[in-house]
Backbone as CSV, one residue per row, in Angstrom:
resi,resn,N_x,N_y,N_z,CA_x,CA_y,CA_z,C_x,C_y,C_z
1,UNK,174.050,206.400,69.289,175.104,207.175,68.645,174.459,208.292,67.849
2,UNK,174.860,209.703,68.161,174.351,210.589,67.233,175.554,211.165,66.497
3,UNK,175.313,211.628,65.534,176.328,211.780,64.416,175.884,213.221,63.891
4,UNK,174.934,213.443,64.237,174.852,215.221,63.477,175.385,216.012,64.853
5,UNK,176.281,217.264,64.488,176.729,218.075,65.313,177.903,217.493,65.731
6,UNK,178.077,217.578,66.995,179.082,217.267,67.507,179.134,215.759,67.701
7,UNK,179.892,214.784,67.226,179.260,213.489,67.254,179.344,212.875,69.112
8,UNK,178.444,211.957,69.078,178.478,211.557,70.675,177.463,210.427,71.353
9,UNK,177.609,210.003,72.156,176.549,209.023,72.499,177.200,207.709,73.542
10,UNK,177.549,206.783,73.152,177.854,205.684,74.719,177.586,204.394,73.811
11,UNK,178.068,203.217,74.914,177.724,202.013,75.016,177.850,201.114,76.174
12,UNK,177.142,199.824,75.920,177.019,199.192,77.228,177.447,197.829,77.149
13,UNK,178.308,197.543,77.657,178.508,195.968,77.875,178.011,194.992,78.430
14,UNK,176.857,194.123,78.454,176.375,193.325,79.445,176.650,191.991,79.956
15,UNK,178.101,191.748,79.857,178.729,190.862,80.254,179.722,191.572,80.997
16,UNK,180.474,192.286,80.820,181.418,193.523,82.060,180.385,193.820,82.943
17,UNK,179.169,194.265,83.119,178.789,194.457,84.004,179.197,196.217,84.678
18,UNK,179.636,196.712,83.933,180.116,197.786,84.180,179.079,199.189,84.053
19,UNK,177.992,198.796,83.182,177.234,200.074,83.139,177.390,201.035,81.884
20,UNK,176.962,202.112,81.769,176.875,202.755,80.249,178.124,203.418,80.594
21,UNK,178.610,203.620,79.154,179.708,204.338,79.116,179.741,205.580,77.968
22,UNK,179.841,206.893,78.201,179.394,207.825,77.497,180.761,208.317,76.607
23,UNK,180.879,208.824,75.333,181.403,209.156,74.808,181.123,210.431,73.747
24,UNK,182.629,211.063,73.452,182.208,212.452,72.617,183.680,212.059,71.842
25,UNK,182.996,212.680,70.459,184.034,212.740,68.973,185.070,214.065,69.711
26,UNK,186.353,213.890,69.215,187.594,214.603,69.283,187.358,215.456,67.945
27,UNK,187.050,216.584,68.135,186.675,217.283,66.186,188.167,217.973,65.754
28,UNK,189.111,217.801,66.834,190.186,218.570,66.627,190.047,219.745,66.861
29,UNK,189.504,220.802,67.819,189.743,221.917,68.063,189.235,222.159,69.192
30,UNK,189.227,223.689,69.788,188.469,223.711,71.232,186.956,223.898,70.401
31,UNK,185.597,223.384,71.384,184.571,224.048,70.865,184.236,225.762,70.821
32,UNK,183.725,226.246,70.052,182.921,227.806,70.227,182.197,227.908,71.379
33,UNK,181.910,228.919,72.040,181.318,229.173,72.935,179.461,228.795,73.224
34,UNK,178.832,229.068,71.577,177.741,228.934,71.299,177.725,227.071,70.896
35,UNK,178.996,226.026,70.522,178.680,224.935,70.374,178.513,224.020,71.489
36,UNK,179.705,224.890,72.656,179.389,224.433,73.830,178.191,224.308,74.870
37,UNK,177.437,225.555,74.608,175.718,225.788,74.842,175.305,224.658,74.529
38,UNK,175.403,224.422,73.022,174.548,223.444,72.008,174.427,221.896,72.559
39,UNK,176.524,222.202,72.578,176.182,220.276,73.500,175.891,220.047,74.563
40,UNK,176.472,221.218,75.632,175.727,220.803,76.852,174.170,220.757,76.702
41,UNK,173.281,221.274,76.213,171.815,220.613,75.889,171.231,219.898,75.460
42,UNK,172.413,219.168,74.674,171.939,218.278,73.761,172.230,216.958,74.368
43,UNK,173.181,217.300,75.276,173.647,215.714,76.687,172.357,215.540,77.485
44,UNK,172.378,216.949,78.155,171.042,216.796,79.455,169.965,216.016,78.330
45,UNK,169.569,216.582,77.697,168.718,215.934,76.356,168.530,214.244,76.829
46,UNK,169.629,214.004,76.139,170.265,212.380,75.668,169.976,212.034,77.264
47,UNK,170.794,212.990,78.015,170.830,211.824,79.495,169.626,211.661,80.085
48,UNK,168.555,212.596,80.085,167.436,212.558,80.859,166.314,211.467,79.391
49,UNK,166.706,211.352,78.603,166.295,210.339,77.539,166.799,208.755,78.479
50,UNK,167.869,208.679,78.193,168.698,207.337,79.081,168.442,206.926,80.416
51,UNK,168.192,208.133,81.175,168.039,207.995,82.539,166.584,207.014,82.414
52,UNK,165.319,207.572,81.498,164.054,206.839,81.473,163.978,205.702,80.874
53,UNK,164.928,205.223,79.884,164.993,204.295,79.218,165.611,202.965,80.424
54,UNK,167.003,203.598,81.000,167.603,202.933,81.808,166.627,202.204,83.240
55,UNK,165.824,203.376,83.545,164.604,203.129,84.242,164.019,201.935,83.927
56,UNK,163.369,201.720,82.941,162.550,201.284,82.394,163.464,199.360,81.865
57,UNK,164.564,200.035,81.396,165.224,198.386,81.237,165.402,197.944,82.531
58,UNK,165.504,198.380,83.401,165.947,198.039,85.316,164.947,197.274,85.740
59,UNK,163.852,197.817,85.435,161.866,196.904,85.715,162.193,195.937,84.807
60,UNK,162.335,195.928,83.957,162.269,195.355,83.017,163.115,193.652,83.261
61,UNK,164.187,193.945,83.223,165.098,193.065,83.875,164.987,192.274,85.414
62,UNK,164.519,193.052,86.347,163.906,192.659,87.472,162.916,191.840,87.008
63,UNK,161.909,191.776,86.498,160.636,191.458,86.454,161.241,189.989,85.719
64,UNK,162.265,189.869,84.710,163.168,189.044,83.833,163.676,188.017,84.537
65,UNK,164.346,188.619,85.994,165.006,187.873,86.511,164.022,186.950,88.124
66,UNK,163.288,187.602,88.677,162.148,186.596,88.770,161.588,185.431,88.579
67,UNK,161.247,185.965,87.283,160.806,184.929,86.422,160.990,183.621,86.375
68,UNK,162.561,183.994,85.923,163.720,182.855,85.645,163.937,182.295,86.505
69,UNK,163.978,183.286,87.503,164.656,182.665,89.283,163.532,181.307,89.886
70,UNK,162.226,181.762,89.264,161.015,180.835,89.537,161.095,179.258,88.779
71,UNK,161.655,179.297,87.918,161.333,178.816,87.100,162.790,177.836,87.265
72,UNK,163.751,178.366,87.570,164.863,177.549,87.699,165.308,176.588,88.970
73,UNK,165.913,175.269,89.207,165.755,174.329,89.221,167.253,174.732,90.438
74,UNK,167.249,173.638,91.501,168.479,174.528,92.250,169.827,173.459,91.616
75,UNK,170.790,174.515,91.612,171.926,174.017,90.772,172.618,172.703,91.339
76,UNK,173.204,171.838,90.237,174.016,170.929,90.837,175.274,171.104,90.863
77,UNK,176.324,170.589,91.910,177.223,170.931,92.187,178.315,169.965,91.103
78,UNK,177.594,168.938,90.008,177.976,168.442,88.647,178.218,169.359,87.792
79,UNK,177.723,170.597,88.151,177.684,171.648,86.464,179.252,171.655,85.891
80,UNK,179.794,171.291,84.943,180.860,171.737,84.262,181.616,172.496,84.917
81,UNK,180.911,173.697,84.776,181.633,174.936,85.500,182.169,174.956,86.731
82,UNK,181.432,174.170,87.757,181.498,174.018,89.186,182.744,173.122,89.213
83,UNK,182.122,171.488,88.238,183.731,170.827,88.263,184.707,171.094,88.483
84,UNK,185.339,172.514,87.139,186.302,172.591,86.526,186.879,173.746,87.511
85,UNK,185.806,174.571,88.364,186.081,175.468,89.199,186.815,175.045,90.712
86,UNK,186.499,173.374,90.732,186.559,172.916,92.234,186.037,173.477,93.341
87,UNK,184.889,174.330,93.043,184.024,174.459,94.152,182.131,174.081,94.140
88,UNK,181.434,174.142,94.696,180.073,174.150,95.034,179.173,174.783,94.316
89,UNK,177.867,174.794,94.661,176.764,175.687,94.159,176.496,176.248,95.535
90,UNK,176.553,177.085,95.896,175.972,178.054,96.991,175.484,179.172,97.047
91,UNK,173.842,178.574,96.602,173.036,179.602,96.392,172.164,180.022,94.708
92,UNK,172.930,179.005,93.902,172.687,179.024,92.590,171.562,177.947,92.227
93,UNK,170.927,178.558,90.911,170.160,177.745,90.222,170.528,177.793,89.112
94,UNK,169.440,176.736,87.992,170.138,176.181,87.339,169.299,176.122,85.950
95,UNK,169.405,177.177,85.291,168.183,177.401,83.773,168.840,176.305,82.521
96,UNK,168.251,175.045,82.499,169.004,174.523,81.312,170.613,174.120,81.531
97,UNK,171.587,174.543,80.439,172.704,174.362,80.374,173.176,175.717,81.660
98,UNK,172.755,176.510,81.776,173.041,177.739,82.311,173.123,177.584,83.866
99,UNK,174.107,177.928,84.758,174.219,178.454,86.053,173.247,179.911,86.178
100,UNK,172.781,180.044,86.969,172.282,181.475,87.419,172.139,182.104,88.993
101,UNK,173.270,182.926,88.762,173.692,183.364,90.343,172.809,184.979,89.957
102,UNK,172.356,185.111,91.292,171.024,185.714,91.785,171.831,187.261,92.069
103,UNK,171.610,188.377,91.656,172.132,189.704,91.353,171.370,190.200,92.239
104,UNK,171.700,190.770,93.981,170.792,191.312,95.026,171.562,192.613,94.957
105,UNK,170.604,193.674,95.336,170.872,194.498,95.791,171.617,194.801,97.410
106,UNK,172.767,195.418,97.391,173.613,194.504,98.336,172.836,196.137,99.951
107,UNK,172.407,196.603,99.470,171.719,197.660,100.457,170.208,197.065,101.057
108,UNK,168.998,196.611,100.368,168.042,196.067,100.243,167.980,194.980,100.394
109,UNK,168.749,194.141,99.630,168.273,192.738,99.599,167.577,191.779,98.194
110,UNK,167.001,192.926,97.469,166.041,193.085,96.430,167.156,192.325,95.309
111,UNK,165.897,190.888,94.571,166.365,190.250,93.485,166.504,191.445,92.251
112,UNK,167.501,191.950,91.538,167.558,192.791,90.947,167.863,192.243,89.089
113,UNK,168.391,191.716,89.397,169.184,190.958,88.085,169.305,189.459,88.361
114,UNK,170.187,188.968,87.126,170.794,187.614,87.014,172.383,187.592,86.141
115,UNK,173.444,186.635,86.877,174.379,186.684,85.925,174.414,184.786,85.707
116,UNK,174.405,184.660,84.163,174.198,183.518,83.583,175.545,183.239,83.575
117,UNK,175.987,181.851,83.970,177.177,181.673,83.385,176.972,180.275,82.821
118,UNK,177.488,180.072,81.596,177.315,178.057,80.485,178.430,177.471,81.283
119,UNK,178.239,176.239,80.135,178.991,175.478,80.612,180.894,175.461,80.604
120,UNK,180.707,176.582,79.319,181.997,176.719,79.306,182.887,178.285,79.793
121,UNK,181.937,178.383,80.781,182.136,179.553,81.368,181.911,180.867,81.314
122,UNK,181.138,180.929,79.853,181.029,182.225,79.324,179.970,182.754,80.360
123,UNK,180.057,184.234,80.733,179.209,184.996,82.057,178.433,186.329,80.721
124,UNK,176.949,186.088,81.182,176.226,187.219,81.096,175.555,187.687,81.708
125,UNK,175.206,189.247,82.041,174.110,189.800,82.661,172.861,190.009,82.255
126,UNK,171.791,189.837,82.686,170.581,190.380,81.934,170.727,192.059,81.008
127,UNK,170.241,191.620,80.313,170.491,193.218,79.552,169.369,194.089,80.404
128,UNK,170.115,195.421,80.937,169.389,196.243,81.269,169.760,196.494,83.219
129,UNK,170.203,195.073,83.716,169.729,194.869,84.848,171.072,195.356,85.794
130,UNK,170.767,196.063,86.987,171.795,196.628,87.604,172.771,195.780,88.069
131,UNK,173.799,196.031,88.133,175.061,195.737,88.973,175.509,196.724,89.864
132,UNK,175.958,197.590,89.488,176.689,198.643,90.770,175.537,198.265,91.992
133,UNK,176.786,197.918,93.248,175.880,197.912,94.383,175.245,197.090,94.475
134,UNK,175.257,195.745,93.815,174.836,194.774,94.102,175.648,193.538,94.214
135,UNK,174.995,192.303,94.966,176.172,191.187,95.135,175.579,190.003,95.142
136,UNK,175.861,188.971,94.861,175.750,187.473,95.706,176.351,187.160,96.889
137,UNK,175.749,186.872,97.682,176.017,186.290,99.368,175.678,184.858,99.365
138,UNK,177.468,184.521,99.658,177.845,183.425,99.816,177.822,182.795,101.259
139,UNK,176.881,182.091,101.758,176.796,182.341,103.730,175.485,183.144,103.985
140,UNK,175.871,183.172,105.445,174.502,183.701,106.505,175.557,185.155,106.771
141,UNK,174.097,186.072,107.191,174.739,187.120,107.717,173.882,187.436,109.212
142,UNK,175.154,187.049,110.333,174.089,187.511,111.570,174.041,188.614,111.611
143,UNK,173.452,189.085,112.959,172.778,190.434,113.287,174.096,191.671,113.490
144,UNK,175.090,190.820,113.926,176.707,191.594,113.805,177.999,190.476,113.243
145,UNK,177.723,190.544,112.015,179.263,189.262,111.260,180.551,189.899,112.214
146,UNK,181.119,189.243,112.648,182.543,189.616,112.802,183.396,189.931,111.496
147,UNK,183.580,189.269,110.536,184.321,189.025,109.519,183.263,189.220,107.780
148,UNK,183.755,189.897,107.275,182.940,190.223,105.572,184.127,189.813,104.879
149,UNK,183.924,188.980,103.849,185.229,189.025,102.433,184.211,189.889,101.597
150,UNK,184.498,190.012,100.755,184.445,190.579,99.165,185.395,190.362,98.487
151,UNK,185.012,189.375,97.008,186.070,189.268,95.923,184.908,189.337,94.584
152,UNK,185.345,189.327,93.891,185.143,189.752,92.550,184.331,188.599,91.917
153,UNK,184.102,187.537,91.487,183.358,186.412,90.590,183.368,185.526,91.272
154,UNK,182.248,184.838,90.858,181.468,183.741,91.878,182.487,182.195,92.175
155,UNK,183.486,181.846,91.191,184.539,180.969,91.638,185.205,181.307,92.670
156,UNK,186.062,182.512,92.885,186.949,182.923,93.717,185.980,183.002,95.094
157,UNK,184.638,183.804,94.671,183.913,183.977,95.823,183.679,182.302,96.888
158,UNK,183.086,181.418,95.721,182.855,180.304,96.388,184.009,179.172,97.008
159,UNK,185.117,179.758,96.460,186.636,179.177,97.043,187.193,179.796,98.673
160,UNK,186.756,181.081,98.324,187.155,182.054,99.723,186.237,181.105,101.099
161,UNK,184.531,181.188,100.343,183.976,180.400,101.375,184.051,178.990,101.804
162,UNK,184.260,178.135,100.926,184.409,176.637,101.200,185.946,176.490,102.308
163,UNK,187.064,177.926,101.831,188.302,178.372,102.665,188.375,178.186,104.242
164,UNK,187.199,179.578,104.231,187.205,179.809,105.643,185.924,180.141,106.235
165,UNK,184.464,179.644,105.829,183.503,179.586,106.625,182.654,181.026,106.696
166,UNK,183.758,182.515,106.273,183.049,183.308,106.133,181.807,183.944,105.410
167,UNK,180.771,184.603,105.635,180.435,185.108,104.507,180.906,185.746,103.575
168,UNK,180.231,185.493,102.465,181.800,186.238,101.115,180.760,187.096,100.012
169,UNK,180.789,188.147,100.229,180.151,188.827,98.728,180.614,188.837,97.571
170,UNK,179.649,188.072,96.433,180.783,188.177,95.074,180.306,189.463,94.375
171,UNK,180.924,190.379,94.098,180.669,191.487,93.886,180.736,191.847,92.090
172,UNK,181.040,190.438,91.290,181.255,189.967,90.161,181.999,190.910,89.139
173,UNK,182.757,192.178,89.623,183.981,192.492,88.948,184.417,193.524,89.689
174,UNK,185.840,193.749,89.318,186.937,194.672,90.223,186.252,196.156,90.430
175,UNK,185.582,196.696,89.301,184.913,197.973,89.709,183.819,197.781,90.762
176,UNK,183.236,197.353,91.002,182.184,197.024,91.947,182.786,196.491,93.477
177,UNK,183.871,196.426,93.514,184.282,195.597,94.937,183.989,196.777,95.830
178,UNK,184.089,198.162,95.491,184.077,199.352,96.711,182.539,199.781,96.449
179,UNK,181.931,199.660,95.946,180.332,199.939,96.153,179.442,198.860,97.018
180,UNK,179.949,197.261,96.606,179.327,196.461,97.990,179.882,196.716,99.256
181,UNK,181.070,196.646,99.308,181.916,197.164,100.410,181.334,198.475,101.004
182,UNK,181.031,199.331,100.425,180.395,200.360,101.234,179.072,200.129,101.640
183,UNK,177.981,199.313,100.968,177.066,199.021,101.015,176.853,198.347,102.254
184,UNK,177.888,196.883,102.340,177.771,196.403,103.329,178.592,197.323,105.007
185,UNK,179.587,197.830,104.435,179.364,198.606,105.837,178.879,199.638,106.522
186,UNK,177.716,200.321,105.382,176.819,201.129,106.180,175.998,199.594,107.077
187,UNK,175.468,198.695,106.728,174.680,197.824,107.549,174.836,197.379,108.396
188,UNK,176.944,196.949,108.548,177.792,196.091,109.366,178.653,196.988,109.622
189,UNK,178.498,198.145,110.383,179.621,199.135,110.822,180.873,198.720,111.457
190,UNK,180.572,197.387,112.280,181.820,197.360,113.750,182.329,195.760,112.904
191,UNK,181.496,195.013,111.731,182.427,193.633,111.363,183.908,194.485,110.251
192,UNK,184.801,193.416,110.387,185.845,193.871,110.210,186.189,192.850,108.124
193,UNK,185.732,194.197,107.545,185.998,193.822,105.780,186.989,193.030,105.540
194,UNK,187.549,192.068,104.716,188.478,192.249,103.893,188.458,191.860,102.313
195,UNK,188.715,192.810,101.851,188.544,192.980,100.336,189.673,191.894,99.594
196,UNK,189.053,190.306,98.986,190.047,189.393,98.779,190.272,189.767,97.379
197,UNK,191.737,190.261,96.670,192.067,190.619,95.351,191.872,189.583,94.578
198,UNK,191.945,189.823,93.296,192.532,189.164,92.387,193.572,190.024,91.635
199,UNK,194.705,189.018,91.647,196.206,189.776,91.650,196.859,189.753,89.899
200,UNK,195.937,190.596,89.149,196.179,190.390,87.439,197.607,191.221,87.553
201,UNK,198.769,190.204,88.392,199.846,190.975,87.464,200.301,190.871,85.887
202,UNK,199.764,190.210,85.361,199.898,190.333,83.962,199.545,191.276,83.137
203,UNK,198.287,192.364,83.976,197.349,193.000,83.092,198.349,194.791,83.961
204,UNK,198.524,195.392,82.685,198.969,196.718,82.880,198.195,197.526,83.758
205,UNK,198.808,197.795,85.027,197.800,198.618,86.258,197.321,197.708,87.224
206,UNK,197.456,196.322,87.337,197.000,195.614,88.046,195.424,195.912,88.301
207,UNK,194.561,195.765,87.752,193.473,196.529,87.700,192.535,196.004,89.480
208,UNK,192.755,194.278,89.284,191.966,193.257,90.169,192.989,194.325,91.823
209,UNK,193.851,194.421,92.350,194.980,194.818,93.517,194.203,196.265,93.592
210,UNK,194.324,196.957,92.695,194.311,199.067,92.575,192.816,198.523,93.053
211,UNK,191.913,197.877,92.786,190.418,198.424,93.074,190.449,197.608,94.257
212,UNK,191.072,196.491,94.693,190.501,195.768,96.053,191.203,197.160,96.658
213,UNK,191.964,197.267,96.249,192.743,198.377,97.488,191.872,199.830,97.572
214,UNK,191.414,200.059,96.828,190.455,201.308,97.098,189.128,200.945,97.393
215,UNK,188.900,200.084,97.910,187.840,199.607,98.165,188.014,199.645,99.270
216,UNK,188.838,198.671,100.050,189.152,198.491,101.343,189.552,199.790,102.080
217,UNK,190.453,200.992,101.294,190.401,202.109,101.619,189.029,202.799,102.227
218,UNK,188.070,202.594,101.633,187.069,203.762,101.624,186.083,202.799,102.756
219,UNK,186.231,201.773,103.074,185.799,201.324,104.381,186.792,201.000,105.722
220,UNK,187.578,201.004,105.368,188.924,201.030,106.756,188.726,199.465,106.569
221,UNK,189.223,198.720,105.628,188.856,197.388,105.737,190.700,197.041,105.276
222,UNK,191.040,195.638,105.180,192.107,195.134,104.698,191.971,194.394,103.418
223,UNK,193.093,194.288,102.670,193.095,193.627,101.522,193.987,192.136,101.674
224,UNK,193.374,190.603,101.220,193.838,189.652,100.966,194.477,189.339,99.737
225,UNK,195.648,189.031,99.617,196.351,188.671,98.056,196.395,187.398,98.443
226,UNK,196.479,186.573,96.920,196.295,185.394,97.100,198.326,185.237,96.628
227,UNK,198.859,184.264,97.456,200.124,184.259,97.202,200.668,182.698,96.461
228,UNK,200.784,183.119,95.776,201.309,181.499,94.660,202.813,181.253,95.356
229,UNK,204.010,181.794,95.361,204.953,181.052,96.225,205.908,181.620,94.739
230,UNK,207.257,181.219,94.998,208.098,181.431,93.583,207.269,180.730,92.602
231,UNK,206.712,179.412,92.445,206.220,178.604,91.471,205.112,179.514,90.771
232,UNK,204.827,180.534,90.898,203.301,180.616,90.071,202.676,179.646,88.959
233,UNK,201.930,179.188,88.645,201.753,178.707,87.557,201.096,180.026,86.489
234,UNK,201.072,179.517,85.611,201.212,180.597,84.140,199.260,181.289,84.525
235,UNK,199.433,182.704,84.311,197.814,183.376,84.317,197.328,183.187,85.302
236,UNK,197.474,182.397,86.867,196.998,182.365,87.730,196.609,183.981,88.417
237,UNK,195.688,183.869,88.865,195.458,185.342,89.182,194.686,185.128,90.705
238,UNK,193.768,184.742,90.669,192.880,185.100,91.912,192.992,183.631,92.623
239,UNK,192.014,183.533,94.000,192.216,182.802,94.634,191.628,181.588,94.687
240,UNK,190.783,181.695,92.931,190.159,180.104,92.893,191.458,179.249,91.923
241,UNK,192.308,180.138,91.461,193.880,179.989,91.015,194.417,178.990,92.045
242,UNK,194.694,179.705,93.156,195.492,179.579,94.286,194.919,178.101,95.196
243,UNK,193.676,178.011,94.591,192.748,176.808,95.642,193.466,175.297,94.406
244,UNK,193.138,175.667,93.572,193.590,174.367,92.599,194.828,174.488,92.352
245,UNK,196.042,175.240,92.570,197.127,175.149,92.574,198.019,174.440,93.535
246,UNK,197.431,175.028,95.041,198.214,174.559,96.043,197.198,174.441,97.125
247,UNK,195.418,174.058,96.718,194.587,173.630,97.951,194.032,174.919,98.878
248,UNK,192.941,174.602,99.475,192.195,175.178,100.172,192.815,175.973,101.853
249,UNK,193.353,175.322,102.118,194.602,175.463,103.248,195.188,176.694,102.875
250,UNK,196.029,176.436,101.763,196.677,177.863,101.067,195.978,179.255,101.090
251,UNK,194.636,179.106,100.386,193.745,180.037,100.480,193.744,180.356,102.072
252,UNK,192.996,179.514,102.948,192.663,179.780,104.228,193.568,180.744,104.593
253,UNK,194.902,180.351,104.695,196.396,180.980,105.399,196.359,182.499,104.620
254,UNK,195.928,182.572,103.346,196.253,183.941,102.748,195.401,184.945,103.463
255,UNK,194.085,184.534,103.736,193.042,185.299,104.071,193.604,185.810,106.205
């Protein structure tokens, strides 16, 4: 945060997973011509500052998540979380109290990160460590998949697969569903996407629906809603909702 001049600067969430987010003070007026000079130099400044820093936490975090990945124990399908989720460990290990699903670069392949999740569900990312464009792969991927899901967090992801056998990218939040999605179909041109929502009608904009759907847009892919029936039960949203509500079957049929 800088505070002399024009005030300005960002922040980062490392549990959203979302990446830096830049911000500028409202001073109440248009800028001068000469302040506008000032800040545009004083951003490139800041950003080519961030860009090396960001660099540098990315190694940093890689090298972090390694580590851990070495060191951790392969998960049991007892964890709390898994219980209470009604699905599996596929593909996870297991640091302590902590789940740790493996953050690949969904172009490469490359261990990039880690997202921790406890026992009581709380999810973090390594500080520093990328997300955009990266995923967990739930399944095998042959040399041509017929069929790709993509959904959003590793419950729903591991419900879609225990569903229907496909491979499933968890792409671990709604902004990210159209960057694996593109990722994976530069690799898998002719398998046929579908981007499985999570349906937050509760949340203003439907945020989980608007991004599966522009996702699936920008690869010619289809979108899965998970359908509760008149009954919804209360906050149900996505399709690890839909698996403990009304069973695995249900899911299958939506997809």
């Amino acid at each position: 945060l800088h505070l002399d001049g024009i005030p300005a600067g960002g922040v980062q969430n490392h549990r959203d997973g979302l990446g830096w987010q830049s911000w500028r003070a409202d001073i109440g007026r248009k800028l001068t011509a000469a302040e506008e000079v000032a800040h545009r130099e004083r951003v490139r400044t800041m950003q080519a500052q961030r860009a090396q820093e960001e660099a540098q936490a990315r190694q940093a975090a890689a090298e972090r998540a390694a580590q851990l990945w070495a060191q951790a124990e392969a998960a049991s399908d007892a964890h709390p979380y898994l219980v209470r989720k009604g699905v599996r460990s596929h593909g996870l290990r297991q640091h302590g109290a902590a789940l740790l699903v493996p953050v690949h670069d969904a172009a490469t392949g490359e261990l990039v990160s880690l997202q921790s999740i406890g026992a009581s569900g709380d999810k973090r990312f390594l500080p520093g460590g990328r997300v955009k464009g990266c995923m967990h792969l739930l399944g095998e991927l042959t040399a041509a998949p017929a069929v790709l899901l993509v959904a959003e967090g590793y419950a729903t992801a591991a419900t879609l697969y225990e569903a229907t056998g496909h491979p499933v990218a968890c792409a671990f939040h709604a902004g990210n569903l159209a960057p694996v999605a593109q990722a994976l179909r530069k690799r898998y041109p002719a398998a046929r996407v579908i981007v499985c929502a999570d349906d937050d009608a509760a949340t203003a904009g439907n945020p989980g629906m608007t991004a599966a759907r522009q996702a699936a847009a920008a690869v010619g892919g289809v979108v899965a809603v998970p359908d509760f029936g008149p009954d919804r039960p209360e906050g149900a949203s996505d399709f690890n909702d839909l698996h403990q509500a009304r069973g695995l079957e249900a899911v299958r049929q939506c997809v």
